[in-house]
N, C-alpha and C positions, 0 to 999 in steps of 0.2 A: 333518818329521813334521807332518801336518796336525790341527788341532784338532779334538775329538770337538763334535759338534755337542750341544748342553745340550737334553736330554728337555721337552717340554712336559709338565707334569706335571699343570697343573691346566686343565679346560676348564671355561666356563658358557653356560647356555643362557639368556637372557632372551627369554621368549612377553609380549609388548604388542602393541595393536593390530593383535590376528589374526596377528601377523608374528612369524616367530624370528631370532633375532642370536645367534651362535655368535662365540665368542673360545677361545682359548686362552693360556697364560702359562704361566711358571716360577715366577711367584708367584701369589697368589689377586689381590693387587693390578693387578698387570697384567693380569690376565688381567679385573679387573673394567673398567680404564682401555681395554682396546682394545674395551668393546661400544659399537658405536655407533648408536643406533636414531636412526629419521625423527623429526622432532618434526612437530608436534605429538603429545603425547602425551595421547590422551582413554581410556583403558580401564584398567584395575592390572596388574600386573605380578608374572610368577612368573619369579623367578629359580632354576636350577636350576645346583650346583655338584658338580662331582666331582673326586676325587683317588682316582687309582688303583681300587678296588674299593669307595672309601669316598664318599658322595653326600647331599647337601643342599638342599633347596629350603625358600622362602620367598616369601609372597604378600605385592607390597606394592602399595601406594595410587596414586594417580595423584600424589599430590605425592611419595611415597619415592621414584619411578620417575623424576622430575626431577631431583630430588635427587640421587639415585644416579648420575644422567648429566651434570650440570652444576658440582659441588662436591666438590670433590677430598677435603676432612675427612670428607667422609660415605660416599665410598669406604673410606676408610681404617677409619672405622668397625665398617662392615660385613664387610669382608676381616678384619677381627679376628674378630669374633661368628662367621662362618662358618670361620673355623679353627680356632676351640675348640669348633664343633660336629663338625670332621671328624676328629677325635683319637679 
């Protein structure tokens, strides 16, 4: 019997510098761990998440947007605050 393949459930869209980076994941965490944008990063950052019919965005700084890409505790953060906003 072959294994059912596990549904991507969550995608996000990160818009920086002009440019969009698209990920998906079965968690909001992974799915934040696999964006991976150019650096340098000079402009802010709208991160846009969904789960199923339910969807969240959030404009952040050019230093959140490093942050968010560089440090894994501020992933973690984040994927928190954005799953108690998709409830």
């Amino acid at each position: 019997m072959a294994k059912k393949e596990k549904e991507k459930t969550y995608s996000a869209i990160l818009k920086v510098n002009d440019k969009e980076y698209k990920s998906q994941g079965e968690t909001l965490l992974e799915c934040l761990e696999n964006l991976k944008p150019v650096f340098p990063i000079k402009t802010k950052g709208l991160l846009l998440v969904k789960k199923g019919e339910l969807s969240g965005e959030r404009v952040f700084t050019v230093w959140q947007v490093k942050h968010l890409i560089k440090i894994p505790i501020f992933r973690q953060i984040w994927a928190k605050k954005f799953e108690i906003l998709l409830r």
